[in-house]
C-alpha positions, 0 to 999 in steps of 0.5 A: 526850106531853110532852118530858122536859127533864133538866138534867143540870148541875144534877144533877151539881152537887147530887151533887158538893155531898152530904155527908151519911152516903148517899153513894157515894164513888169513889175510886181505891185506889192507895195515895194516900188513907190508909187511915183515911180509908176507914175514916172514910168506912164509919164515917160510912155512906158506900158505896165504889167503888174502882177497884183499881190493883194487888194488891187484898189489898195495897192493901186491907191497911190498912182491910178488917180494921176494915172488916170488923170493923165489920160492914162488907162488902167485894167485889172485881168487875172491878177494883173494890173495892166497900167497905159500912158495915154495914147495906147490903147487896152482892147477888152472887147474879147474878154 
């Protein structure tokens, strides 16, 4: 059997260095980042993972009306936001 050398470096630079439209961006909703930032970033088709610091309804306040609106999905799972652009699907069916 042959060994399996995974560089893990390089993996996480290539990550870091994506910007195209699939991308899943982490974030920390606790106020600091704009709401339109979000909104541009579900607009471009980029998938949000937010933990939440706080009231989630009042931290989300400012974008998940257009998100939704949009077509877009939003779903709250232990302290996480998970914010979809339209098309991509949240499976909760397990939870």
């Amino acid at each position: 059997m042959s060994e399996f050398d995974l560089d893990l470096r390089t993996i996480e630079e290539s990550i870091e260095d994506s910007d195209g439209p699939h991308r899943i961006v982490l974030d920390v909703l606790d106020g600091s980042t704009p709401d339109r930032e979000y909104v541009e970033a579900i607009e471009a088709g980029q998938v949000l993972v937010l933990a939440v610091e706080g009231d989630v309804n009042e931290r989300a306040a400012g974008f998940a009306r257009d998100v939704h609106a949009g077509g877009g999905s939003l779903v709250h799972f232990r302290g996480f936001l998970i914010v979809a652009p339209p098309g991509v699907g949240v499976d909760t069916d397990r939870l």
